[in-house]
BALOBA-1460 file (C-alpha; in Angstrom, 3 decimals):
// residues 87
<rec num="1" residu="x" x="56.793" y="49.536" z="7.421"/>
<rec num="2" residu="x" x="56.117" y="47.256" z="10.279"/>
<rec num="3" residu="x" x="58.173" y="46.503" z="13.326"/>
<rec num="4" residu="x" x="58.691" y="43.436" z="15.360"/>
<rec num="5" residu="x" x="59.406" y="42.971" z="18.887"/>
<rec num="6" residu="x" x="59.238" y="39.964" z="21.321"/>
<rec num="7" residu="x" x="56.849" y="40.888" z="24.756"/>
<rec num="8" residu="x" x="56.268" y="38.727" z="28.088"/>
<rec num="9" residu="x" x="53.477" y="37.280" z="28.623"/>
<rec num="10" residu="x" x="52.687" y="39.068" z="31.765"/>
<rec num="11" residu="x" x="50.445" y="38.265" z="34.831"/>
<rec num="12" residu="x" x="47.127" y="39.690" z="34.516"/>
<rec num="13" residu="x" x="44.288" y="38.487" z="37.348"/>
<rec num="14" residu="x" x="43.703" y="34.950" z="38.116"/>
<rec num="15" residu="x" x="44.203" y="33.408" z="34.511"/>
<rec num="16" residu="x" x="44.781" y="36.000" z="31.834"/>
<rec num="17" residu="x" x="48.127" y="37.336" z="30.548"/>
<rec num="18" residu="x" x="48.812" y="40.583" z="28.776"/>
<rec num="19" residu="x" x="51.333" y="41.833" z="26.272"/>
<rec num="20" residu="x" x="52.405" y="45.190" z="26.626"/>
<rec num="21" residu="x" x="52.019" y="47.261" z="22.750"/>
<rec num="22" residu="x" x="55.240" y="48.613" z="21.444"/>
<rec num="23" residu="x" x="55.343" y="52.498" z="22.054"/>
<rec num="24" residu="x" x="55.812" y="52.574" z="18.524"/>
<rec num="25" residu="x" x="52.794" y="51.820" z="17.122"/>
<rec num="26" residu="x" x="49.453" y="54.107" z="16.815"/>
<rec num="27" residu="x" x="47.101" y="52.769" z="20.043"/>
<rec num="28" residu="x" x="43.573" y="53.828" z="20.829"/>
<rec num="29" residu="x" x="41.514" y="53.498" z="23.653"/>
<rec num="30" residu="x" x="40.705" y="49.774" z="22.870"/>
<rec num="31" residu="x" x="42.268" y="47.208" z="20.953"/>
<rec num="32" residu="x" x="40.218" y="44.253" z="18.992"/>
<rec num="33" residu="x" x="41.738" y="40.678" z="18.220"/>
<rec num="34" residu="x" x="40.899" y="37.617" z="16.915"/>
<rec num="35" residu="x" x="43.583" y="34.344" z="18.180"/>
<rec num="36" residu="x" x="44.119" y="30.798" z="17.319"/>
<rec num="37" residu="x" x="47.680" y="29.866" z="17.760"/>
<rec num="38" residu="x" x="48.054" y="33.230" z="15.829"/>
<rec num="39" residu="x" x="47.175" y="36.633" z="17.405"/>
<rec num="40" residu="x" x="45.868" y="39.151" z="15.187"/>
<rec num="41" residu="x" x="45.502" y="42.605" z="16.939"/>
<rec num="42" residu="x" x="44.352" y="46.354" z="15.579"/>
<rec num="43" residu="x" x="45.704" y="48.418" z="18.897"/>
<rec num="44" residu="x" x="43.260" y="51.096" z="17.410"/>
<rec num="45" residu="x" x="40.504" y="48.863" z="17.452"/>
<rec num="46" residu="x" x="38.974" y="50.367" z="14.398"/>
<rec num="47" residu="x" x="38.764" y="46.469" z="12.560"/>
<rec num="48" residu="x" x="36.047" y="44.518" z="13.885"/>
<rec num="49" residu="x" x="37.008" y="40.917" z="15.881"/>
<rec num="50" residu="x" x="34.279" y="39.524" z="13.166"/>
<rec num="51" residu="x" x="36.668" y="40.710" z="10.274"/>
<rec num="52" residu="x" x="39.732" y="39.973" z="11.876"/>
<rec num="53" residu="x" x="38.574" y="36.578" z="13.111"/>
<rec num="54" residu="x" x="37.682" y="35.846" z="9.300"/>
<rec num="55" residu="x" x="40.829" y="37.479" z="7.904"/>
<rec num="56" residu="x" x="42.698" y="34.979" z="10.235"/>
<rec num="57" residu="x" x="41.046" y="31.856" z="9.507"/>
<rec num="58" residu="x" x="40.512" y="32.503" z="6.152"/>
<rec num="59" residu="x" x="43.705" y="33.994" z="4.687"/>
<rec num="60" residu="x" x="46.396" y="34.311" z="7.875"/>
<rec num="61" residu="x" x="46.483" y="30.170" z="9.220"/>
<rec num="62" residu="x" x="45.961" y="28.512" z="6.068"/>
<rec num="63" residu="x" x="48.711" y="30.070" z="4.297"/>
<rec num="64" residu="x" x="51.168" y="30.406" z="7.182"/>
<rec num="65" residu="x" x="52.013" y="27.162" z="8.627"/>
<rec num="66" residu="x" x="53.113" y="25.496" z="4.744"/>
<rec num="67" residu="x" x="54.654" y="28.957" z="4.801"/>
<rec num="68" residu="x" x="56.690" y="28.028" z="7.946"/>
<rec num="69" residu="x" x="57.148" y="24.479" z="7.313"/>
<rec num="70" residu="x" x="58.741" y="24.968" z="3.573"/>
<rec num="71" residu="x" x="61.217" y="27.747" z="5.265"/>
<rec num="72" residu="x" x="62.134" y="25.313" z="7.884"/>
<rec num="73" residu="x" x="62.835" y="22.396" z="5.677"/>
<rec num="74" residu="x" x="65.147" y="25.380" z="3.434"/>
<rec num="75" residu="x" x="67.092" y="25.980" z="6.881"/>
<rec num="76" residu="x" x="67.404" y="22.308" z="7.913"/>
<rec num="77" residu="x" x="68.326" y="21.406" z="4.090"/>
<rec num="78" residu="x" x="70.996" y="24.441" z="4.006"/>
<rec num="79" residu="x" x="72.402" y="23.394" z="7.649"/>
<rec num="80" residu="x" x="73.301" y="19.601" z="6.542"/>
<rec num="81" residu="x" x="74.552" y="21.174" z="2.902"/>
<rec num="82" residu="x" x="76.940" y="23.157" z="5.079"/>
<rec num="83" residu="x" x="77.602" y="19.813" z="7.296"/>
<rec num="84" residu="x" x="76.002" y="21.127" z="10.821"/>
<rec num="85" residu="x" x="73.699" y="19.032" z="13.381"/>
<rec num="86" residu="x" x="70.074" y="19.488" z="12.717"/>
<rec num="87" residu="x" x="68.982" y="17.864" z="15.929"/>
């Protein structure tokens, strides 16, 4: 099973940031990634950025934001059922 956890974007040189990796998870030396607005990351760095560049465009960002914007319009829809502010 996965986990989840929220990181800073820290300060790293003149323009980059870095995220710290959850003790938790299996590291290795080098990590690979492939980022839009998404960030896909193997922290063992045993998937190539080619496949996970692909894997994200093709699969990951197409299906996620309808993904998103369908459970958004479910929370907004059950917050005025239940007579709350949606602003």
């Amino acid at each position: 099973m996965g986990i989840k956890a929220k990181r800073r974007n820290l300060k790293h040189g003149k323009y980059s940031r870095a995220i710290v990796l959850p003790a938790a998870i299996e590291k290795g030396a080098e990590s690979t990634l492939a980022a839009d607005r998404i960030m896909l990351v193997d922290p063992r760095g045993q998937i190539t950025e080619d496949d996970l560049l692909e894997f994200l465009e093709v699969f990951l960002e197409p299906h996620f934001w309808p993904w998103l914007e369908q459970k958004q319009r479910e929370n907004k829809a059950l917050l005025i059922q239940h007579g709350e502010s949606t602003s």
